[in-house]
N, CA, C and O atoms as a GROMACS GRO file, in nm:
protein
  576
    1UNK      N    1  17.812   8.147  11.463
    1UNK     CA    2  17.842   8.144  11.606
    1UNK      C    3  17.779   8.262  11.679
    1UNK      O    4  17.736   8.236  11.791
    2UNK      N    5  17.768   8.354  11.647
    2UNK     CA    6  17.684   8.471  11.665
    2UNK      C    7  17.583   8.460  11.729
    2UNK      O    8  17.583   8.466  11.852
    3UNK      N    9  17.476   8.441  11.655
    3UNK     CA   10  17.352   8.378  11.689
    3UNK      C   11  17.327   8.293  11.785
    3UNK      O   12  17.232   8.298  11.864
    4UNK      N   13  17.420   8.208  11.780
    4UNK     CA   14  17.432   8.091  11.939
    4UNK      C   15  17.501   8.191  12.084
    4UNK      O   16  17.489   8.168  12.205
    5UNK      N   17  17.550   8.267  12.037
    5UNK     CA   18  17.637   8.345  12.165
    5UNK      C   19  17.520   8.442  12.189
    5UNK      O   20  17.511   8.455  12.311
    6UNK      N   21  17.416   8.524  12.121
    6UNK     CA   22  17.293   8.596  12.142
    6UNK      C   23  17.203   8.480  12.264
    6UNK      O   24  17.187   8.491  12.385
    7UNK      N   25  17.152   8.360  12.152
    7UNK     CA   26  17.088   8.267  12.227
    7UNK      C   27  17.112   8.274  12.349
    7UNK      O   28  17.022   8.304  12.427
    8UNK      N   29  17.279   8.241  12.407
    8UNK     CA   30  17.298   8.185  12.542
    8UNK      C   31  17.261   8.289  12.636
    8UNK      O   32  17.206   8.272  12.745
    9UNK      N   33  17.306   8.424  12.571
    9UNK     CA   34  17.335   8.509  12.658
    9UNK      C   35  17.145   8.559  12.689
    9UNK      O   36  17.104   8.609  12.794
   10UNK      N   37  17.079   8.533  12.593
   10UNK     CA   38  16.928   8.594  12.644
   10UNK      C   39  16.870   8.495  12.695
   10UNK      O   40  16.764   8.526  12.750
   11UNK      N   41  16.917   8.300  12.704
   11UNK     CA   42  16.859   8.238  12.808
   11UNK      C   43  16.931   8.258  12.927
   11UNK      O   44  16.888   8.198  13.026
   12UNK      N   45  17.030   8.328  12.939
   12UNK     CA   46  17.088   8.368  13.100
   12UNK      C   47  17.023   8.458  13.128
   12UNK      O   48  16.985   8.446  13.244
   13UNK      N   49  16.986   8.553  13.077
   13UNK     CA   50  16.924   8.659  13.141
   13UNK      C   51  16.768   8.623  13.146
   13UNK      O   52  16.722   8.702  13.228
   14UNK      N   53  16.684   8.558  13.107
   14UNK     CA   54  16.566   8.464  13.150
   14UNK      C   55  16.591   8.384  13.295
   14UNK      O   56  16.517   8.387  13.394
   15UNK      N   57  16.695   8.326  13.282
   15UNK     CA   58  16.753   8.223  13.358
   15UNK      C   59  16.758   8.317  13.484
   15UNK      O   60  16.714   8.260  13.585
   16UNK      N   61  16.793   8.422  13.500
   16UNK     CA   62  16.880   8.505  13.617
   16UNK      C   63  16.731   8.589  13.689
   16UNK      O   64  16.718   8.603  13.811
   17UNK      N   65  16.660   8.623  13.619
   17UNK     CA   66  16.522   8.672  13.655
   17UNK      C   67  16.419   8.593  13.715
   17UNK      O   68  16.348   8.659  13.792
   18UNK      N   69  16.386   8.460  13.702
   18UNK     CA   70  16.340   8.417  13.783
   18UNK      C   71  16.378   8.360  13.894
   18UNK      O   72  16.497   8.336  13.914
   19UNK      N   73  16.283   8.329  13.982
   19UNK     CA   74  16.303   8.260  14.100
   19UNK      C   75  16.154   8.210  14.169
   19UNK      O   76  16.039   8.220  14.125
   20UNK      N   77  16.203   8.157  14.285
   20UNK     CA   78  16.052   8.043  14.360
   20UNK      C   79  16.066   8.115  14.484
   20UNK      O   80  16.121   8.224  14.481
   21UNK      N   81  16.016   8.061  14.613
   21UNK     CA   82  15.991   8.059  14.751
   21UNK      C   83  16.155   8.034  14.800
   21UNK      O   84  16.230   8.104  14.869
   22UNK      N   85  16.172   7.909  14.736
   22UNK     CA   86  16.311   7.866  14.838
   22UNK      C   87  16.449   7.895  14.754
   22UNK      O   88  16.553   7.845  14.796
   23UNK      N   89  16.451   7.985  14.620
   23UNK     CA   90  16.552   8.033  14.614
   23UNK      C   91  16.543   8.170  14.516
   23UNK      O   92  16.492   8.155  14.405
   24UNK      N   93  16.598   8.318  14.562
   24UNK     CA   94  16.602   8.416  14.494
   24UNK      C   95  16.692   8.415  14.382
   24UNK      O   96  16.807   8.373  14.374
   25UNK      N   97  16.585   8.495  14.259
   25UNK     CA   98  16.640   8.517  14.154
   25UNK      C   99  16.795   8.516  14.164
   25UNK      O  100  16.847   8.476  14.267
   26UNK      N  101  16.858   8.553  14.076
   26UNK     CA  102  17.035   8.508  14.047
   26UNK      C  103  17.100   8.648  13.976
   26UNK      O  104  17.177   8.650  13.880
   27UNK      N  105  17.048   8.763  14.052
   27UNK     CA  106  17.089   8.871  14.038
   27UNK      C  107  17.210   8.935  14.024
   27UNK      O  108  17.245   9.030  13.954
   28UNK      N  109  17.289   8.837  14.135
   28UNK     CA  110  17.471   8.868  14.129
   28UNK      C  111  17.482   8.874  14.015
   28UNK      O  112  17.522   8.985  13.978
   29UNK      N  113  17.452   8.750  13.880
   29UNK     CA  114  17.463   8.757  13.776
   29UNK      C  115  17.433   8.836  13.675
   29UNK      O  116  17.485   8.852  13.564
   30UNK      N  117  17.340   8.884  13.728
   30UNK     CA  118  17.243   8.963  13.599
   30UNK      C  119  17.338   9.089  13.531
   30UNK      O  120  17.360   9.079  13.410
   31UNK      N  121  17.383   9.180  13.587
   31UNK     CA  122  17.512   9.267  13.589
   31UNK      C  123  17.593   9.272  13.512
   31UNK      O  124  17.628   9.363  13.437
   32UNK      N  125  17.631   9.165  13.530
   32UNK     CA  126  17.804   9.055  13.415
   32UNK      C  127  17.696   9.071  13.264
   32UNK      O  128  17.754   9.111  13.162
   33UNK      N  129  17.520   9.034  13.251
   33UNK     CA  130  17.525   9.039  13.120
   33UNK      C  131  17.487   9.134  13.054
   33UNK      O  132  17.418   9.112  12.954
   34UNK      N  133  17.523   9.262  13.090
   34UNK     CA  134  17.461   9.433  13.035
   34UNK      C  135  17.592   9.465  13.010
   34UNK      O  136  17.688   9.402  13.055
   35UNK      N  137  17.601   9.576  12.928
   35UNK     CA  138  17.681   9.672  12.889
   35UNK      C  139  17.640   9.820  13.002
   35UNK      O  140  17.522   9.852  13.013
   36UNK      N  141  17.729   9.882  13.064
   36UNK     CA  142  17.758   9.951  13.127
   36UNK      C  143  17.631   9.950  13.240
   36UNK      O  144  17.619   9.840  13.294
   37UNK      N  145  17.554  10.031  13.275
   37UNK     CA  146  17.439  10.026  13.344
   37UNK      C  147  17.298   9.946  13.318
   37UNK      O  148  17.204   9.917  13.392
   38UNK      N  149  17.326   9.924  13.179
   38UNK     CA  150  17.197   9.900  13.106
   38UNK      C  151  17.084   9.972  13.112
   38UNK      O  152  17.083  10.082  13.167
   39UNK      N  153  16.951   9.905  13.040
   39UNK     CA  154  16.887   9.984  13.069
   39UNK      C  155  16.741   9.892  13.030
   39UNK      O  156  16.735   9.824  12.929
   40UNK      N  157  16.635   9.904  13.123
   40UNK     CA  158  16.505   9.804  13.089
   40UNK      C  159  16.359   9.920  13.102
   40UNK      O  160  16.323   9.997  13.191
   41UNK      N  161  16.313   9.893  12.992
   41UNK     CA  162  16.218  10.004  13.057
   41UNK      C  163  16.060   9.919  13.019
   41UNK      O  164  16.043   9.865  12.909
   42UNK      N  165  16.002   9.919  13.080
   42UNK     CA  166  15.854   9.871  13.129
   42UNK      C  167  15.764   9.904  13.019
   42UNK      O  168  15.721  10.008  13.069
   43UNK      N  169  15.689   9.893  12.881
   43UNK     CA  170  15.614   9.964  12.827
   43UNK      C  171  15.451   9.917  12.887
   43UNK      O  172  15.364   9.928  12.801
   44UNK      N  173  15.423   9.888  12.967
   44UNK     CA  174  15.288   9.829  12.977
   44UNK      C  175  15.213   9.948  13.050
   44UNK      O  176  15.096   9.922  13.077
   45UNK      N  177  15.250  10.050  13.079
   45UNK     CA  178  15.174  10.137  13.169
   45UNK      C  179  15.178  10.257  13.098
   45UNK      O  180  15.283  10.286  13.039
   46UNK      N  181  15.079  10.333  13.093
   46UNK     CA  182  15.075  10.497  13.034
   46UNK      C  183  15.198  10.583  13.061
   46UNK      O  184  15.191  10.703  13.037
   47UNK      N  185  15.275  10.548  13.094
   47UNK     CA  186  15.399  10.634  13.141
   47UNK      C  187  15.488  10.486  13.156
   47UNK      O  188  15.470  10.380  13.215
   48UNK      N  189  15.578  10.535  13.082
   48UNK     CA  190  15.720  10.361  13.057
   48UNK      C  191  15.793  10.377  13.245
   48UNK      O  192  15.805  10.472  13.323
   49UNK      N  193  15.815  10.280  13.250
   49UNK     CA  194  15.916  10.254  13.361
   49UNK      C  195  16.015  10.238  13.337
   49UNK      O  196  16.055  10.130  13.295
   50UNK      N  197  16.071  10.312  13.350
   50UNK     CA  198  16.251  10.295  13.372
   50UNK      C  199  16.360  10.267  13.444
   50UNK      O  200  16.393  10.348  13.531
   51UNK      N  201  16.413  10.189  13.430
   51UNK     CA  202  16.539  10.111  13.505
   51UNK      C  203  16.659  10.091  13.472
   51UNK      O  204  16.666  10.029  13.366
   52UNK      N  205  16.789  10.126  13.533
   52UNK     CA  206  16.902  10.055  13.504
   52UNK      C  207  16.873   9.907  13.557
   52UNK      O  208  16.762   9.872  13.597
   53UNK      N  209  16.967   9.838  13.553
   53UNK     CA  210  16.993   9.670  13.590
   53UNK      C  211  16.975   9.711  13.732
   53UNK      O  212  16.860   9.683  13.767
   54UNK      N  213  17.045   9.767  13.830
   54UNK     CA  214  17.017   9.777  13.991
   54UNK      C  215  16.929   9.843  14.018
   54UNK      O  216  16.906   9.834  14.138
   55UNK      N  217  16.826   9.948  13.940
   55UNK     CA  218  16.722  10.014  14.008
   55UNK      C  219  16.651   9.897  13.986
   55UNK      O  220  16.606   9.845  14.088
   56UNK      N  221  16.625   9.834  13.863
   56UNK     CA  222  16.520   9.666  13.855
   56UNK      C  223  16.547   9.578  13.972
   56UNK      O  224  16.460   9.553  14.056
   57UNK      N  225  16.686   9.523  13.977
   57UNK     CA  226  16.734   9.442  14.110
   57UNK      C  227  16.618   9.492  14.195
   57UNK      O  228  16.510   9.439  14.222
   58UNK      N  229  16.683   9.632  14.235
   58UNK     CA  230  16.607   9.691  14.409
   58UNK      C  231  16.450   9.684  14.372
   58UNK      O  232  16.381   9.694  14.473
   59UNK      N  233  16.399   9.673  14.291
   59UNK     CA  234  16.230   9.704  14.261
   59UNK      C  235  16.199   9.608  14.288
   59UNK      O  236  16.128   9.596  14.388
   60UNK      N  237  16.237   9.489  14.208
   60UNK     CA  238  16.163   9.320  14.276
   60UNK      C  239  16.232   9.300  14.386
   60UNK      O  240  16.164   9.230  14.461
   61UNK      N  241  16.349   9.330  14.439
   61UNK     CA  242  16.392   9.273  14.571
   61UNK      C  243  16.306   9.297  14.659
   61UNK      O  244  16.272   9.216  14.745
   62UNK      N  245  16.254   9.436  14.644
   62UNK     CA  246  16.195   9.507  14.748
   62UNK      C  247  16.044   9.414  14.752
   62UNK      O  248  15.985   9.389  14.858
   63UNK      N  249  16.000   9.375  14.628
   63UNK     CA  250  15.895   9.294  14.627
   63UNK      C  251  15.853   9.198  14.676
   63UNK      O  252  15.742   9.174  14.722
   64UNK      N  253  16.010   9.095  14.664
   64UNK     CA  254  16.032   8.955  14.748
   64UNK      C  255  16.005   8.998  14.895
   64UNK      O  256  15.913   8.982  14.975
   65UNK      N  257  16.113   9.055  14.896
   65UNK     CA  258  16.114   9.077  15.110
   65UNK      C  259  16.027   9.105  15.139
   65UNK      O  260  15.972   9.041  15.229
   66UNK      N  261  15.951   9.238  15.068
   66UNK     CA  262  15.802   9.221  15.122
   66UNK      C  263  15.688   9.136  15.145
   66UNK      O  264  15.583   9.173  15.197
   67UNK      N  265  15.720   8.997  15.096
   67UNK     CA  266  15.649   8.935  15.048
   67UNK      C  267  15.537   8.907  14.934
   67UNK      O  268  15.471   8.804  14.918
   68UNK      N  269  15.534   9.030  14.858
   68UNK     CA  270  15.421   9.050  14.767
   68UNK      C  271  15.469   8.988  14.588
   68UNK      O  272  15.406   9.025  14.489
   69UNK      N  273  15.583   8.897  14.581
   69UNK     CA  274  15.618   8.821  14.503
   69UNK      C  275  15.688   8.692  14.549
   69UNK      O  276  15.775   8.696  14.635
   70UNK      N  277  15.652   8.585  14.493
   70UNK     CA  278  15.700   8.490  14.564
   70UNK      C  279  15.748   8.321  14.491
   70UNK      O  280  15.782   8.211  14.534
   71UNK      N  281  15.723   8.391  14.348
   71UNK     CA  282  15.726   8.344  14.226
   71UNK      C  283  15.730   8.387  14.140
   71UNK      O  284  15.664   8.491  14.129
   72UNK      N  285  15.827   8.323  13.994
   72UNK     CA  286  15.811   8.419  13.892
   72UNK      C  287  15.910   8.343  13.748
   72UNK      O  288  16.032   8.352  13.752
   73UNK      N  289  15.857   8.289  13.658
   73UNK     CA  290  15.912   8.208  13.549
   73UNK      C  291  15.886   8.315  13.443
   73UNK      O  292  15.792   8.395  13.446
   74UNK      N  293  16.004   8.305  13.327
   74UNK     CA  294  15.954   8.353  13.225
   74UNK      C  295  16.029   8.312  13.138
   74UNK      O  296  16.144   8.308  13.182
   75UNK      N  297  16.022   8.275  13.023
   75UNK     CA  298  16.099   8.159  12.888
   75UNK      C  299  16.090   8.240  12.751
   75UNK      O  300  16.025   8.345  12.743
   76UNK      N  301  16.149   8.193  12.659
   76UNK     CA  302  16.146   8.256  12.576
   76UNK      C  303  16.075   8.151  12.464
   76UNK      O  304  16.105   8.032  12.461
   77UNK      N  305  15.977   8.213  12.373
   77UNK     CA  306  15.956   8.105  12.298
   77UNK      C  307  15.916   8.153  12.115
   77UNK      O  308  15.832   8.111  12.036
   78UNK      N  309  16.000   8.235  12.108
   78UNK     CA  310  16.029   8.274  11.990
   78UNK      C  311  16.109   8.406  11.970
   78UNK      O  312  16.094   8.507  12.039
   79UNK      N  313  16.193   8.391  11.868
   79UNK     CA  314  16.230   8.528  11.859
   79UNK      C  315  16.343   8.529  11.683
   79UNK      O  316  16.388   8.438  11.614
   80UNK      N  317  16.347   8.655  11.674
   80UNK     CA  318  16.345   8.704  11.537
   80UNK      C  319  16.510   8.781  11.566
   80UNK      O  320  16.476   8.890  11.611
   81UNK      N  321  16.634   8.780  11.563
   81UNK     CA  322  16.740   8.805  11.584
   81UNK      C  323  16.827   8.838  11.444
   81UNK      O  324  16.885   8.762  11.366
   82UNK      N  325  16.807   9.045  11.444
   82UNK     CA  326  16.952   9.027  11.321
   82UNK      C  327  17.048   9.098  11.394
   82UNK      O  328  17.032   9.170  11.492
   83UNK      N  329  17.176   9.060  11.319
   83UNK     CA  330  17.293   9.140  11.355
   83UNK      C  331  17.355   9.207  11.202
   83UNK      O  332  17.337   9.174  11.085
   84UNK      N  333  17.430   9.312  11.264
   84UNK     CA  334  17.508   9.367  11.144
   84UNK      C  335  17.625   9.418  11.240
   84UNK      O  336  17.603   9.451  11.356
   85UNK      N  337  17.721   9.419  11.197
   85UNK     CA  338  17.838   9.423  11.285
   85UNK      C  339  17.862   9.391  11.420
   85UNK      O  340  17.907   9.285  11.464
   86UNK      N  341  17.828   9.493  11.484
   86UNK     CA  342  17.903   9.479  11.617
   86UNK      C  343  17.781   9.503  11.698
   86UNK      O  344  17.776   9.523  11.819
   87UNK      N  345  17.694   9.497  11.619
   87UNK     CA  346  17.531   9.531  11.693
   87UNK      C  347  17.452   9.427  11.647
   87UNK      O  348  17.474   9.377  11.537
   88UNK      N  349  17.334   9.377  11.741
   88UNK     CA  350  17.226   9.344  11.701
   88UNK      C  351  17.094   9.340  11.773
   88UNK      O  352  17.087   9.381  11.889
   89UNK      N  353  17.028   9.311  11.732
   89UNK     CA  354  16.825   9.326  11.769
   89UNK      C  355  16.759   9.206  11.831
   89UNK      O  356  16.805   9.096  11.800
   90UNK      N  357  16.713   9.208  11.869
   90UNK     CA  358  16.597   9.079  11.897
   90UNK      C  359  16.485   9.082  11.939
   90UNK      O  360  16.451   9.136  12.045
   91UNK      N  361  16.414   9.026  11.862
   91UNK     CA  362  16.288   9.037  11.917
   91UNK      C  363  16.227   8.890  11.952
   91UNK      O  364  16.188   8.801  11.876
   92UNK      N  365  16.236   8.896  12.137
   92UNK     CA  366  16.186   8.835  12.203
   92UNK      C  367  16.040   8.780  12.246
   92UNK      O  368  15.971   8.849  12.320
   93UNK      N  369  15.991   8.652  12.197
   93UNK     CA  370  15.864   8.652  12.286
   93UNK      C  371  15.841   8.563  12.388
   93UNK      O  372  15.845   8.441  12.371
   94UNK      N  373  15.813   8.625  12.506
   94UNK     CA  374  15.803   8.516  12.577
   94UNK      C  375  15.689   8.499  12.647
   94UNK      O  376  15.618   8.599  12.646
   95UNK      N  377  15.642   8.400  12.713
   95UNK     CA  378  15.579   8.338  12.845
   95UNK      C  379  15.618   8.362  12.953
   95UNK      O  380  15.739   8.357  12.972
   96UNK      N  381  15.501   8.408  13.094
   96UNK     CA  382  15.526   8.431  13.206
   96UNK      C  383  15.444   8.379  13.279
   96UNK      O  384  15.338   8.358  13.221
   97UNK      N  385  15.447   8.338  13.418
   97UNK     CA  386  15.382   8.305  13.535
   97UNK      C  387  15.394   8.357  13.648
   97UNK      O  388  15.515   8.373  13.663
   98UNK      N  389  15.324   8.404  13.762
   98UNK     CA  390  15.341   8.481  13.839
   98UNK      C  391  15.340   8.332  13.936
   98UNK      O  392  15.421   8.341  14.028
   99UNK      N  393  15.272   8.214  13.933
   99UNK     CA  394  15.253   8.126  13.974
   99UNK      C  395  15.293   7.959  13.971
   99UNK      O  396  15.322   7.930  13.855
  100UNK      N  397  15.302   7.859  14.046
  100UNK     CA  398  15.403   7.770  14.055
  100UNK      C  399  15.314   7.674  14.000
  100UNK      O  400  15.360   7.571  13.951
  101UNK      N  401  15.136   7.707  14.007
  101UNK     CA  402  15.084   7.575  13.940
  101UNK      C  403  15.054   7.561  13.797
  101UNK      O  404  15.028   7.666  13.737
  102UNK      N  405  15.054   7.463  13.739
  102UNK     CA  406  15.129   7.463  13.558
  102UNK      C  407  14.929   7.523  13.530
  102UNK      O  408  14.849   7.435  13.496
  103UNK      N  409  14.898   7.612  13.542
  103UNK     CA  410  14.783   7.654  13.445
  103UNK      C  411  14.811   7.710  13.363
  103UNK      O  412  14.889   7.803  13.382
  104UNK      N  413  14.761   7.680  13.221
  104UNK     CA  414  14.779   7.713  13.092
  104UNK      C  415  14.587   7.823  13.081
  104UNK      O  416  14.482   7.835  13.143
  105UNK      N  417  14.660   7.876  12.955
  105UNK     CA  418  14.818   7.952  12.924
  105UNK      C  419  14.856   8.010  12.997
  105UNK      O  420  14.786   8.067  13.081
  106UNK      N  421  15.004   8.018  12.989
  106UNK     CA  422  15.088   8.149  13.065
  106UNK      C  423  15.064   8.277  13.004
  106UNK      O  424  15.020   8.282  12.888
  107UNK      N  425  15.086   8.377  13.068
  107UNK     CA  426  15.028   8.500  12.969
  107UNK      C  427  15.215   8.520  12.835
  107UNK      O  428  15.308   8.440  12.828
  108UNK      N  429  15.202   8.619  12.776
  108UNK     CA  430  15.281   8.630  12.692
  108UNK      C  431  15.333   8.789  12.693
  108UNK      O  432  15.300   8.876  12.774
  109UNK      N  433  15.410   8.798  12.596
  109UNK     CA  434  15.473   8.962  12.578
  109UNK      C  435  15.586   8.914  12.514
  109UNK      O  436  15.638   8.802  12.518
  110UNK      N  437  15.621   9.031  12.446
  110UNK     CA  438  15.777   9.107  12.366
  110UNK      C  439  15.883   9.193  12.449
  110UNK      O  440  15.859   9.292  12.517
  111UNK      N  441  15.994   9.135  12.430
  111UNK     CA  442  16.110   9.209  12.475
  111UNK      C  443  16.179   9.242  12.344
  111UNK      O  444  16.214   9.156  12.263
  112UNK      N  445  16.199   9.379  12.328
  112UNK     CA  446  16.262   9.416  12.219
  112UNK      C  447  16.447   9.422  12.274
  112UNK      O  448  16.484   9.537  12.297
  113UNK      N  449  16.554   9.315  12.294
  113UNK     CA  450  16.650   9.373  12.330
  113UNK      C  451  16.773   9.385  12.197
  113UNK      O  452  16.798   9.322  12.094
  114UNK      N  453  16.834   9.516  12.275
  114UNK     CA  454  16.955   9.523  12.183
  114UNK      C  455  17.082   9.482  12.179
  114UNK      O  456  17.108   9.495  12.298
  115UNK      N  457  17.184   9.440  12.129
  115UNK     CA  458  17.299   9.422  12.200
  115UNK      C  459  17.388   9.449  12.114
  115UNK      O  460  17.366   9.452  11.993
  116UNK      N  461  17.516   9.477  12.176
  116UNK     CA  462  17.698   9.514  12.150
  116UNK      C  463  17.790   9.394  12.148
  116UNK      O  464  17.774   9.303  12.230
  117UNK      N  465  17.879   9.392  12.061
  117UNK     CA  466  17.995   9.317  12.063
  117UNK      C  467  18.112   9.404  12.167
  117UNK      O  468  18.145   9.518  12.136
  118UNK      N  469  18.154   9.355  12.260
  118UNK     CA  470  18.262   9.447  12.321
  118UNK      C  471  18.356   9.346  12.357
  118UNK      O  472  18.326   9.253  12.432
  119UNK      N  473  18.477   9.364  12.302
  119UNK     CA  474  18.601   9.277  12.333
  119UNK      C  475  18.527   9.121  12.315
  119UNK      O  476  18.518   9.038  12.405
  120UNK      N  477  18.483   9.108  12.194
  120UNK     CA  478  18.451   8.971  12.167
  120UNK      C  479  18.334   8.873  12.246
  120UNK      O  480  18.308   8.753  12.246
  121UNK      N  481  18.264   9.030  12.332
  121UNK     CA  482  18.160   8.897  12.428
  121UNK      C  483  18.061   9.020  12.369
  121UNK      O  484  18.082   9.142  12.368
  122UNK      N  485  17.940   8.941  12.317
  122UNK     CA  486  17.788   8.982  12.336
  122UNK      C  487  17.770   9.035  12.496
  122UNK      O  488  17.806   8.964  12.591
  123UNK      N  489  17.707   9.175  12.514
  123UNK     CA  490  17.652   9.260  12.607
  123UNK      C  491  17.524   9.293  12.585
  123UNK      O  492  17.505   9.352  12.479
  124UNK      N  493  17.421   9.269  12.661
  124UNK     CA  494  17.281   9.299  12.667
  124UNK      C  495  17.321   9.480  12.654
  124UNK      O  496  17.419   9.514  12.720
  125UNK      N  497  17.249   9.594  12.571
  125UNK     CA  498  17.247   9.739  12.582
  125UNK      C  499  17.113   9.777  12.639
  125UNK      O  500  17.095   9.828  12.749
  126UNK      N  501  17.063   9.761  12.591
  126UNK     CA  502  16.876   9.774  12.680
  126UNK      C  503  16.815   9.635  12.630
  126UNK      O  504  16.851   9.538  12.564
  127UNK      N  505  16.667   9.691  12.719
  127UNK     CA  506  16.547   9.609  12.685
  127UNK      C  507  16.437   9.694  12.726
  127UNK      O  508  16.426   9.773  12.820
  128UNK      N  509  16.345   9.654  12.619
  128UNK     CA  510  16.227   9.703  12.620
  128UNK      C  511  16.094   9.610  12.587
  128UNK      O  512  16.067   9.552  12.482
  129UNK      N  513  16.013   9.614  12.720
  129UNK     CA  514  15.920   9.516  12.683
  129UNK      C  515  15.740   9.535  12.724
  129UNK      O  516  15.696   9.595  12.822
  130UNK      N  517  15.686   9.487  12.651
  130UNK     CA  518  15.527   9.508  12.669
  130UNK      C  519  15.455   9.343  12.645
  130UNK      O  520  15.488   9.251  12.570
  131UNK      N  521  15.364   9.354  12.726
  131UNK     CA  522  15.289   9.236  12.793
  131UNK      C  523  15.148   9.236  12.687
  131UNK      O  524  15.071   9.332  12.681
  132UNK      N  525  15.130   9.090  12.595
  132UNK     CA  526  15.030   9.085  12.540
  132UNK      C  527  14.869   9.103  12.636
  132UNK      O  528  14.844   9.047  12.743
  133UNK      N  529  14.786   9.188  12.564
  133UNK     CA  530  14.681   9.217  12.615
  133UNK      C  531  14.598   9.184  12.483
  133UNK      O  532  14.631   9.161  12.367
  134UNK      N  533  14.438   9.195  12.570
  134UNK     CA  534  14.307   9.156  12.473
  134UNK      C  535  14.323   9.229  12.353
  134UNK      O  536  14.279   9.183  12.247
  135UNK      N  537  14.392   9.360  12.360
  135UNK     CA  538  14.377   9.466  12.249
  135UNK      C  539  14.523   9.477  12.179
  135UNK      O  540  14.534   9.559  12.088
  136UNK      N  541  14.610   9.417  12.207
  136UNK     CA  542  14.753   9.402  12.149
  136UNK      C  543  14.816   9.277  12.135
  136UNK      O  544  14.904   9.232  12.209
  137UNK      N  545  14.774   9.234  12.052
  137UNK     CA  546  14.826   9.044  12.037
  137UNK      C  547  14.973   9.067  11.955
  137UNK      O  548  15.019   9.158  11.885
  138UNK      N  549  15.009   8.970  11.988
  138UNK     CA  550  15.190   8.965  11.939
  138UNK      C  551  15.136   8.928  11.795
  138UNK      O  552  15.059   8.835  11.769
  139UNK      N  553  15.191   9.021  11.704
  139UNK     CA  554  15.227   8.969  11.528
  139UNK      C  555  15.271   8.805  11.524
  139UNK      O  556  15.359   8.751  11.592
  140UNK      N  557  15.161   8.732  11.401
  140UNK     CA  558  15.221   8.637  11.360
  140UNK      C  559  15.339   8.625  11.388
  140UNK      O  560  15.387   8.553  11.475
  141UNK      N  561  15.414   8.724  11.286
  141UNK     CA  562  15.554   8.718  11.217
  141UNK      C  563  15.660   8.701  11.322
  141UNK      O  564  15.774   8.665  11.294
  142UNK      N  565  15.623   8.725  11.436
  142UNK     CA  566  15.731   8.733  11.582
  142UNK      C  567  15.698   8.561  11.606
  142UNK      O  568  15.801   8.503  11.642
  143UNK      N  569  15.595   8.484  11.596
  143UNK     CA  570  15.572   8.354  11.650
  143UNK      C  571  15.635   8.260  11.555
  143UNK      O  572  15.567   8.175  11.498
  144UNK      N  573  15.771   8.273  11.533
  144UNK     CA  574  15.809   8.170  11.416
  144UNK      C  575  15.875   8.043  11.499
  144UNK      O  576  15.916   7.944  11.439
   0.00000   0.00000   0.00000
C-alpha cells in the first residue's frame, strides 16, 4: 500500500503544477502535499535555485501574470521508489512541455524527491530536479 500512497501523492503534485491559458495551476493544493515548508531546488543552472513551496508558487505566478508562461504539462514516466520505514526516495522521470501543440518529443529530466510518513499520510520533504540535456542523458536504469 505504500507504494500506491507514494504514486498518488507524486501524480498530485504533477497534477497541481501544471496548467493552460484558461485555467491556473492548482496551487491552493500544492501546500497540503509537503511536509512543513518544503523544499525544491532547481539543479539546471551553475548555481541551484532554491525554493520553499510559496517562494516556487510566487516565481511562476509572477510568470503567468506577466504573461511570459502560458502553458505548462509535465508527467511522470518512470520512476525507481524505495522506502525503509518512515522514509522514502524516488526517483522521478519525467516529460515536459512548455507548449499546447502535441510535438514530440517532449523534453525530459529527473526529480529526485524524498518523503516522510507523518501521522500515517505520505508528505513530499524536498525535491530536487535537473532537465535532460545533449551532455546528460537520464541512466538506462531510471527508464524502467
Amino acid at each position: 500500500m505504500t507504494i500506491h500512497e507514494i504514486d498518488k501523492l507524486t501524480g498530485q503534485f504533477y497534477e497541481c503544477i501544471c496548467f493552460k491559458p484558461e485555467h491556473y495551476p492548482k496551487y491552493d493544493q500544492l501546500q497540503e502535499l509537503f511536509y512543513g515548508d518544503g523544499k525544491l531546488i532547481n539543479g539546471n543552472y551553475d548555481q541551484p535555485l532554491e525554493f520553499t513551496v510559496q517562494s516556487y508558487i510566487q516565481a511562476i505566478m509572477h510568470q503567468i501574470d506577466d504573461g511570459n508562461a502560458t502553458f505548462y504539462s509535465q508527467q511522470e514516466i518512470s520512476d525507481v521508489t524505495e522506502v525503509f520505514g518512515k522514509t522514502a526516495q524516488r526517483i522521478s522521470v519525467y516529460e515536459y512541455s512548455f507548449t499546447a501543440e502535441n510535438t514530440a518529443p517532449w523534453k525530459r529530466g529527473v526529480n529526485y524527491i524524498q518523503f516522510i510518513l507523518v501521522s500515517g499520510e505520505w508528505k513530499i520533504v524536498s525535491m530536487l530536479w535537473n532537465d535532460e540535456k545533449e551532455e546528460l542523458a537520464i541512466p538506462e536504469a531510471y527508464l524502467v
